[in-house]
C-alpha positions as CSV (number, residue, x, y, z in Angstrom):
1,X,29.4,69.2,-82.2
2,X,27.5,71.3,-79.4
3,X,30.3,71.4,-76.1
4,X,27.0,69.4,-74.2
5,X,27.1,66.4,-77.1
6,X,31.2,65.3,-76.4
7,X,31.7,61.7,-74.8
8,X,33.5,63.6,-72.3
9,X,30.3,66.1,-71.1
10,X,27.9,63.4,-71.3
11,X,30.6,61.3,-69.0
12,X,30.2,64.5,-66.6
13,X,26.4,64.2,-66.4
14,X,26.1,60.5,-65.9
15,X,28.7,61.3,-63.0
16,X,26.5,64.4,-61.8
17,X,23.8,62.2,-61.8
18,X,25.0,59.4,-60.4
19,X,26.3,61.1,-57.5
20,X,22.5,62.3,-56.5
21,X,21.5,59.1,-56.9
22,X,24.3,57.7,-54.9
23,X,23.6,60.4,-52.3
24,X,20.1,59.3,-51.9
25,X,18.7,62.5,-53.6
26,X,15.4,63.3,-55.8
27,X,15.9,65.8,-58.1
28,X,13.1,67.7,-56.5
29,X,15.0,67.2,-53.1
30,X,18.3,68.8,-54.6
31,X,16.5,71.8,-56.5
32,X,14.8,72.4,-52.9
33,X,18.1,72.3,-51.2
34,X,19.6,74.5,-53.8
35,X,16.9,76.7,-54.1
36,X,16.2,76.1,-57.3
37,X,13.3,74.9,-59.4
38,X,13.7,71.1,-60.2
39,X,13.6,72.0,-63.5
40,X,17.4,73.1,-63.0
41,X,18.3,69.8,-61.8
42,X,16.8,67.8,-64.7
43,X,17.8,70.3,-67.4
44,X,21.8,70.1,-65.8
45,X,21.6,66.2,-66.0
46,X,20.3,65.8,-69.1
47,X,22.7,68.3,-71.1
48,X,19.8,71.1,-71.5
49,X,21.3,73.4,-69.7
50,X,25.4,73.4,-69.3
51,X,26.7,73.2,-65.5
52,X,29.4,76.2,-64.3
53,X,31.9,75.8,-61.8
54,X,30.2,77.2,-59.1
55,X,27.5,75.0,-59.7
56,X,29.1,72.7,-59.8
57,X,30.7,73.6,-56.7
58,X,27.3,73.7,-54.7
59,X,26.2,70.3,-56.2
60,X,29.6,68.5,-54.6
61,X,29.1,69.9,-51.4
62,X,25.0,68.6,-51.2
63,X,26.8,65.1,-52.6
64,X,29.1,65.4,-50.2
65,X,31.4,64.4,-53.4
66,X,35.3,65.9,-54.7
67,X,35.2,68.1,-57.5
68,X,37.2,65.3,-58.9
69,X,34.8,63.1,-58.9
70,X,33.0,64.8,-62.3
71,X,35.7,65.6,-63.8
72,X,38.0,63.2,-65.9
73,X,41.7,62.7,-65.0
74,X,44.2,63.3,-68.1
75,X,41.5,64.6,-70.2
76,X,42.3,68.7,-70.3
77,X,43.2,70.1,-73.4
């Protein structure tokens, strides 16, 4: 199974995307503030397109969220 289709990934997106929506965010508002075509946005939620740390990094910090927050406690292999 690809990395993106585990139960834990797709936990990580629903988080990711929760967050924007949490922080009041369009996707075309976050791809603006990242400078990035919203494209990026929707492809990183939806599993497309697989999310690196220091994206990652830059999406906490717009969510004003922990890097804990999308990741799952007691899950690392």
């Amino acid at each position: 199974m690809p990395p993106t289709n585990r139960p834990e990934y797709r936990r990580f997106l629903a988080r990711l995307r929760a967050a924007r929506e949490q922080a009041g965010f369009t996707q075309a508002e976050v791809a603006k503030r990242l400078s990035r075509p919203q494209s990026f946005v929707s492809k990183c939620e939806a599993g497309e397109r697989r999310v690196d740390v220091v994206e990652l990094a830059a999406f906490a910090r717009l969510y004003r969220r922990p890097l804990e927050f999308f990741v799952e406690q007691g899950q690392a292999r």
